[in-house]
N, C-alpha and C positions, 0 to 999 in steps of 0.2 A: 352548135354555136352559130351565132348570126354571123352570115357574107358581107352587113356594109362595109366594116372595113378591116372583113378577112383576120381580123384578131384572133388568134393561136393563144389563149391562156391553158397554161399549164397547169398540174395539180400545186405543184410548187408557188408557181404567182397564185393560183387564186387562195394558196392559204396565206400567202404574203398580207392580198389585201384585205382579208378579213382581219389580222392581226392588225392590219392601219386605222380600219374601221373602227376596233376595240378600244384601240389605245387612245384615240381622236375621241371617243364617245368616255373614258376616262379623263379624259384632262379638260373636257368642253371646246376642244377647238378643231377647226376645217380641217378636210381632208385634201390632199392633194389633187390636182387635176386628174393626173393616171390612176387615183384610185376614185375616183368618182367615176371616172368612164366603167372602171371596172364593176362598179354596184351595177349602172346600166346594161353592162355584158352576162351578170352572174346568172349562175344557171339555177334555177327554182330552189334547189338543193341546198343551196349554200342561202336562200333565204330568210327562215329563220334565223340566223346568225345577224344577218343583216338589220334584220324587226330589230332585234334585243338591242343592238346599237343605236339604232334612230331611237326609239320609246328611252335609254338612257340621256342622248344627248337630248331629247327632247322634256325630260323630266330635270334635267341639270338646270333648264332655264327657264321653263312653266307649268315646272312641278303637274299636277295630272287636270287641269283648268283646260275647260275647252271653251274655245273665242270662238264665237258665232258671230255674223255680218248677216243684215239684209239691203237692200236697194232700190230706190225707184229710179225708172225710166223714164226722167222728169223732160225731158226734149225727146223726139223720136224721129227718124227716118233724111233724109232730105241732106247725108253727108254730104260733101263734097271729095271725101276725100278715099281713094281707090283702093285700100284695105282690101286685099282677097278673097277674106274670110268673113266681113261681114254685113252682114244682111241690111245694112242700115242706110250702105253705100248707091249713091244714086247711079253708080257704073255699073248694079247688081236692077236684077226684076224679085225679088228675092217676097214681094207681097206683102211685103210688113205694113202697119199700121203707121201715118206722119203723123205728127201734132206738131205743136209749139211748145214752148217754154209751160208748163204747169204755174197756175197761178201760188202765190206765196200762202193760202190757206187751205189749196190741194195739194203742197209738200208738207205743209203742217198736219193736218188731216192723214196724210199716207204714213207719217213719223209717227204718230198717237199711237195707230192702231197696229205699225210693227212693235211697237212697246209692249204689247201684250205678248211678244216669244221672248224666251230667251235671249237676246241677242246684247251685244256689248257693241256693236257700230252701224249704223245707220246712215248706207249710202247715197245722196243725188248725182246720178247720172246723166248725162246732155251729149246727143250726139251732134259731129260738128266739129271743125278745127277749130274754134274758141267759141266763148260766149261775149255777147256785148256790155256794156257797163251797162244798162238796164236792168239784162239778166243780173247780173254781179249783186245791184243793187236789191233787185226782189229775193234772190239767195240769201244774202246777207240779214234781211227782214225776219225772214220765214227763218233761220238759226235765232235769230235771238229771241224773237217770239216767245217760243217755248224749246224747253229741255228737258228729259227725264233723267234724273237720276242713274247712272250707267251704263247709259245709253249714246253714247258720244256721234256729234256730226260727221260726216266725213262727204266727200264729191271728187265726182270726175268730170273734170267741165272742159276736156282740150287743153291747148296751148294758152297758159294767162301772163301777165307777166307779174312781178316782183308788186307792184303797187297793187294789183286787183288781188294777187293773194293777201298781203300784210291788211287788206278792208275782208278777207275773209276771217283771216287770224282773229284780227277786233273785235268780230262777229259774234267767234267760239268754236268757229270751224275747227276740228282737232286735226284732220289726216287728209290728205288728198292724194288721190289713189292715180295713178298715170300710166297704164304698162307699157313697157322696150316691147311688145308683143313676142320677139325673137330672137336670135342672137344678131348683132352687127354685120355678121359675112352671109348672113340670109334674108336681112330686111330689104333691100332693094327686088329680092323677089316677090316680097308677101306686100310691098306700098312705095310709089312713088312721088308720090305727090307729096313728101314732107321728109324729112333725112331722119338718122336714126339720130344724129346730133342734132336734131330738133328738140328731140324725146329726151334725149340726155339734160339739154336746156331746161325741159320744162321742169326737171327733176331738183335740182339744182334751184334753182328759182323758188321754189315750195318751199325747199330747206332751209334757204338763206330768211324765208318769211318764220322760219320757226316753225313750222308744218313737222308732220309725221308725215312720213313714206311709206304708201303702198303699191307698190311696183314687181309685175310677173309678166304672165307673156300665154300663149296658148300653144300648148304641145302638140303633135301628130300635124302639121300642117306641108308636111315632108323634110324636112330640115333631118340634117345626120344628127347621129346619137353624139358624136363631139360637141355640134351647135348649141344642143341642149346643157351640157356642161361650160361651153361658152358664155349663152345666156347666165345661169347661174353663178359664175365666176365677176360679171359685172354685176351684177347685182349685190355681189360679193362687197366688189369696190366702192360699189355708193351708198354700201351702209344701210339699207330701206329697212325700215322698220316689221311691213309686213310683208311676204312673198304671196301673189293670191296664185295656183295654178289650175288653168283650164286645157280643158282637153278636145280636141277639135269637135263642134257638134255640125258638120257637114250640113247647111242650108241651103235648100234648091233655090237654083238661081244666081247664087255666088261662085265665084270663079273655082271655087275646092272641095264644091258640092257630090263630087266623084272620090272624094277622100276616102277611104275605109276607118273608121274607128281605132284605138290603138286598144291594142291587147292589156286585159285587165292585172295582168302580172307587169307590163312592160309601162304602165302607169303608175301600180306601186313601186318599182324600182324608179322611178323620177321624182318621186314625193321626198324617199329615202335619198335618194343622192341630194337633192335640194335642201333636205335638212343637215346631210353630214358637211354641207359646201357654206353655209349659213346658219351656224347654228341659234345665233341668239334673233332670230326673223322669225316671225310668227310664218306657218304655212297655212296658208287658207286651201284645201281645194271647194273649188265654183263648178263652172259649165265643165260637164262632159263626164260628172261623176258618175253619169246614167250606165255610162262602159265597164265600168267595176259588176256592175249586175249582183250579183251575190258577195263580194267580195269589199263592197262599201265600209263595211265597219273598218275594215285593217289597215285602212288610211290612217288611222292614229298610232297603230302600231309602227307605221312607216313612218312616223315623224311630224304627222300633221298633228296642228294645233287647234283645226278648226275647220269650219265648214260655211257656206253662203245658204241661208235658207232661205225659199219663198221662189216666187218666180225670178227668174235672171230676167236677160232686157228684151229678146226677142224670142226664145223658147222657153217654156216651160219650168219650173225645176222641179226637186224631186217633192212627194207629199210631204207637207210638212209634221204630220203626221206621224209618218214610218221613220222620218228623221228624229223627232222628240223621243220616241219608243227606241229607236236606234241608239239614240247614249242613255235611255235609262236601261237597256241590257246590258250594255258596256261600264254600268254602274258610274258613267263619267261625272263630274266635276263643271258645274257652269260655272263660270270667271264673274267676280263678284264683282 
């Protein structure tokens, strides 16, 4: 049994919390906070038990449909803002590539041609504490322009306010993705330069424009296994429509570049706790799937709804390739 925090679970509790598991995956609704730590503490053993719960409560509310997302990395590099984790950040040497704002017929252009996968959402991403009403304005262009069928807009463009979303809403913007990165009693470790009720703000603001919410955060960044149900717990509270979870992908030159990887069991036990703590949230896993290594497919078993395919913003992601062959052995279901 894991030393963080010296938890003693019995044979007794841990059949306790599998029978909470059950009964939560029968009725469609969360599980308690003590027994969400508890999915994170269970010993391999008691796993299966666990799957068959998450794939219930996950088929209670999208049936066997798997949501795919891709994204471009329409702004790049030249943060301002001290994020420990990423590579974008100008407080990092991290090598990445700068540009500007992508022009409004090279986000249309990049939208076309992710059309050709699978995918049901179609991200523009801008790194950066906001964008300017220029940018707002060439976004807004480049959505109306053109649309695919099934294919819905979505962006993460920083801190905006209430007026620049409601000219996105106009647009056809469908979702706007923002993550708490981690839980509240960890974020003043992982960024300072902006409060965790900033993030909460910008969430808030999206909704009140009519926006869908996609809001998660990046695991293994050292935060305790409580933080993690933390997170998950407000996320709880604000309702987001989609949960994305990433998994630390340690980039030299960023502050967490020393991180080790989290264990590919101790990734699916957070997929699984995130779906029994939020059940009707779509779960995306994104960056850091590459940790699973063999073990990739079982993310749907665990609860996940879905996956980001294509490259992420500043590493790699997986082939898309092995990904497409990946749900056609799994016999999955693309979301129409």
């Amino acid at each position: 049994m894991r030393s963080e925090f010296k938890l003693i679970i019995n044979n007794n509790t841990m059949s306790n919390y599998i029978k909470e598991i059950r009964s939560a995956a029968a009725r469609g609704t969360a599980v308690s906070a003590k027994t969400a730590l508890a999915i994170l503490h269970s010993p391999a053993h008691d796993f299966p038990e666990i799957m068959a719960a998450a794939t219930q409560m996950r088929r209670n509310y999208f049936g066997d449909s798997i949501i795919m997302c891709s994204i471009l990395n329409a702004k790049s590099g030249a943060c301002p803002e001290n994020c420990k984790f990423c590579a974008q950040s100008v407080h990092h040497k991290a090598g990445i590539e700068i540009y500007a704002l992508r022009s409004g017929s090279q986000i249309v252009k990049a939208y076309k041609a992710a059309t050709s996968l699978p995918i049901n959402h179609y991200g523009i991403v801008t790194s950066g504490e906001s964008i300017d009403e220029k940018g707002i304005i060439r976004i807004c262009d480049a959505i109306r322009s053109f649309k695919r069928k099934g294919v819905e807009w979505c962006a993460s463009l920083g801190s905006l306010t209430i007026e620049q979303f409601r000219q996105l809403k106009a647009a056809g913007l469908k979702r706007f993705h923002h993550n708490l990165e981690t839980a509240e009693s960890y974020f003043p470790r992982i960024c300072t330069t902006h409060s965790y009720a900033d993030r909460l703000a910008t969430l808030k603001a999206a909704r009140k424009a009519g926006l869908e919410l996609c809001s998660g955060g990046i695991l293994g960044m050292g935060e305790t296994i409580k933080q993690r149900v933390e997170l998950a717990f407000t996320l709880q509270r604000e309702k987001v429509d989609a949960i994305p979870l990433n998994f630390l992908v340690a980039v030299k030159g960023t502050k967490l570049e020393k991180i080790p990887p989290m264990k590919p069991l101790d990734i699916l036990r957070c997929v699984a706790m995130f779906r029994m703590t939020n059940p009707r949230a779509e779960i995306k896993v994104c960056a850091g799937r590459i940790h699973l290594r063999d073990l990739q497919s079982m993310i749907f078993y665990a609860g996940a709804t879905g996956i980001m395919i294509g490259d992420l913003l500043t590493v790699a992601g997986r082939d898309v390739k092995k990904d497409l062959q990946m749900l056609e052995d799994l016999e999955a279901k693309e979301k129409n």
